[in-house]
Every structure is written in C-alpha cells, then in structure tokens.
C-alpha positions as semicolon CSV with decimal commas, in nm:
position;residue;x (nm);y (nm);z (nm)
1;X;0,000;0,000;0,000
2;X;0,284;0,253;0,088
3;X;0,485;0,155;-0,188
4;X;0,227;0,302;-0,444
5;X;0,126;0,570;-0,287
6;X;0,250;0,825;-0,530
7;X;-0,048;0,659;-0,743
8;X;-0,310;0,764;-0,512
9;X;-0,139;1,119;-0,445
10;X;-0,166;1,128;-0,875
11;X;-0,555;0,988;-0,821
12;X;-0,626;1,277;-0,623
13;X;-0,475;1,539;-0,753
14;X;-0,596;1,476;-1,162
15;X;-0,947;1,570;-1,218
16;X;-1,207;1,245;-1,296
17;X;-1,171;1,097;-1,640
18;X;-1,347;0,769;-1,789
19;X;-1,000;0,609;-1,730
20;X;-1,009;0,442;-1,430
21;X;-0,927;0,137;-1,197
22;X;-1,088;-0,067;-0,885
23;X;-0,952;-0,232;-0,567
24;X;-1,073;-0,320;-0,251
25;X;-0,837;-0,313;0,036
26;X;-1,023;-0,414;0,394
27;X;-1,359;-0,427;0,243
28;X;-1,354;-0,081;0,076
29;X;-1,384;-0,039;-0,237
30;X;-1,158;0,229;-0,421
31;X;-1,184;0,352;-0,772
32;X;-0,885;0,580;-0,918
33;X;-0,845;0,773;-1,195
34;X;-0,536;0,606;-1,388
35;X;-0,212;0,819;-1,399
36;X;-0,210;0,914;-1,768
37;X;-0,010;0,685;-1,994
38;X;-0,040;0,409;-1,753
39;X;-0,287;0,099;-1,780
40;X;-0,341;-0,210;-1,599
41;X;-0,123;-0,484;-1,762
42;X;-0,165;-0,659;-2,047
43;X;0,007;-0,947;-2,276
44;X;0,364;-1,008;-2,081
45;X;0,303;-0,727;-1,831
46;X;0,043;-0,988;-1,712
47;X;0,327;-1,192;-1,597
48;X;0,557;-0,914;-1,475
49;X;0,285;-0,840;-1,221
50;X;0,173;-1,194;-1,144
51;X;0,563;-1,229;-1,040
52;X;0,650;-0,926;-0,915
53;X;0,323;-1,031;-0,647
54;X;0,468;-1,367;-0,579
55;X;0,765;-1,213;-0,480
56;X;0,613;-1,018;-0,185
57;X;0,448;-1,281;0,096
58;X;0,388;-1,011;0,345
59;X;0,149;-0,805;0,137
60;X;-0,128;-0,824;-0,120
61;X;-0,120;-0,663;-0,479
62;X;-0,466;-0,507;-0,565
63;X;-0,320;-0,287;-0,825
64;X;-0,039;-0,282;-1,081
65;X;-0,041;-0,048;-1,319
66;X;0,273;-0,009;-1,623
67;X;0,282;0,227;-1,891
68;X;0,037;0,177;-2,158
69;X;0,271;0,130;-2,462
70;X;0,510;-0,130;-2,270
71;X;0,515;-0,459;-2,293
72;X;0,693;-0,657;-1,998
73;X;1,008;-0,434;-2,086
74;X;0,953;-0,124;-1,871
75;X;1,130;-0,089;-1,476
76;X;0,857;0,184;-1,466
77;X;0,542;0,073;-1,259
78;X;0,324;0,160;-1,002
79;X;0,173;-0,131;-0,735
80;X;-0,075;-0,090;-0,467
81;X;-0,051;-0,328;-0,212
82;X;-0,220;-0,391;0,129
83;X;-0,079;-0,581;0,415
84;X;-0,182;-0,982;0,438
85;X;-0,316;-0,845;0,783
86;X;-0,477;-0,557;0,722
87;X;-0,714;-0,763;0,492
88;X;-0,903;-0,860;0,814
89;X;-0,920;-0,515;0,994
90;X;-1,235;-0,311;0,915
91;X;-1,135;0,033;0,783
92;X;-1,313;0,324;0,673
93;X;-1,233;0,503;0,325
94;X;-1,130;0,784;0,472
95;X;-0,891;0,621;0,732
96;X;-0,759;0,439;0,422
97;X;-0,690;0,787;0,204
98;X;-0,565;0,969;0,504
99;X;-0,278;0,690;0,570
100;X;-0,213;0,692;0,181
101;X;-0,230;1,024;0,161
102;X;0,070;1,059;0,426
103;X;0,297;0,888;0,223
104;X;0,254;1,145;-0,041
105;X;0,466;1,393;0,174
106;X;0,750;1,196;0,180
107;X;1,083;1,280;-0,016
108;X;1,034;0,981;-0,221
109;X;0,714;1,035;-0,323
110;X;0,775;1,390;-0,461
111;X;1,069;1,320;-0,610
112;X;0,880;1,050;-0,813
113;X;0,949;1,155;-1,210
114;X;0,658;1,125;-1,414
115;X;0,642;0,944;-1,755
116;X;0,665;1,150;-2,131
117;X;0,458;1,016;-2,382
C-alpha cells in the first residue's frame, strides 16, 4: 500500500476521467483515476505483475499499473498493495486515504518523475 502511494497522491490530484481502476483493500472499495499513460497490464506485463506479487508474501497486490505502450520491458510501474493483515481489519475510506495520503509527503514520493509520452 505505501509503496504506491504516489499513485493515489496522482488519483487525487488529476481531475475524474473515464479512465479508471478498482480495488478493494479491507472491504472498501476504491476507484482511481489512472495516472495518464499508464494501464493495468496486459500481454507479458500480465506476468511481470503476477511475479512481481509472488515475490512479496507479506502483502497483497490489488493494483499494478505499467505504462500503456510497454510490454513486460519497462522498470517503470506503479503497485498498490495492502498488508496480508490488514485484509481482516475493518477500515473506513477515509482512514484508508488519510494513511495513503501521508505517504505522499515523503521525499520519495515527490521526487517520483513522471512518464513523457
């Protein structure tokens, strides 16, 4: 979940478009508008982000998103993961978005670069 929370800080801050994805971490349903020039994976970014969630036994991938013109070749991603155990705590949204939303003032998130198309 903190890993990707430059994607939520970018969900926020772009207006609504038709573009978007859903998730559900702790029973709450989320739906984001997608960072432009990134989509939810297709053909052998499938795999990249079936793997990349095997890797990880300690958390839960609801979301990967890679840039829309790759195709298993780009480093460039964004994940959104929740904790195995947070699965089974109830949460509201807003708890959810305002512990996201913290990670957006961090150095790494706002030093994040942001794809060209």
């Amino acid at each position: 979940m903190f890993a990707a929370a430059a994607l939520l800080n970018t969900a926020h801050a772009v207006a609504q478009t038709a573009r978007t994805a859903q998730f559900r971490i702790g029973g709450v349903a989320f739906s984001v508008p997608l960072p432009e020039g990134y989509c939810e994976p297709t053909g052998r970014n499938v795999d990249v982000a079936q793997f990349t969630a095997a890797l990880d036994d300690k958390n839960v991938t609801v979301l990967s998103l890679f840039p829309c013109n790759s195709d298993g070749d780009s480093s460039d991603y964004y994940l959104i993961k929740a904790p195995k155990s947070a699965l089974f705590v109830t949460l509201t949204r807003e708890q959810v978005l305002a512990s996201v939303r913290a990670e957006f003032e961090t150095p790494a998130s706002r030093k994040r670069p942001r794809p060209t198309n």
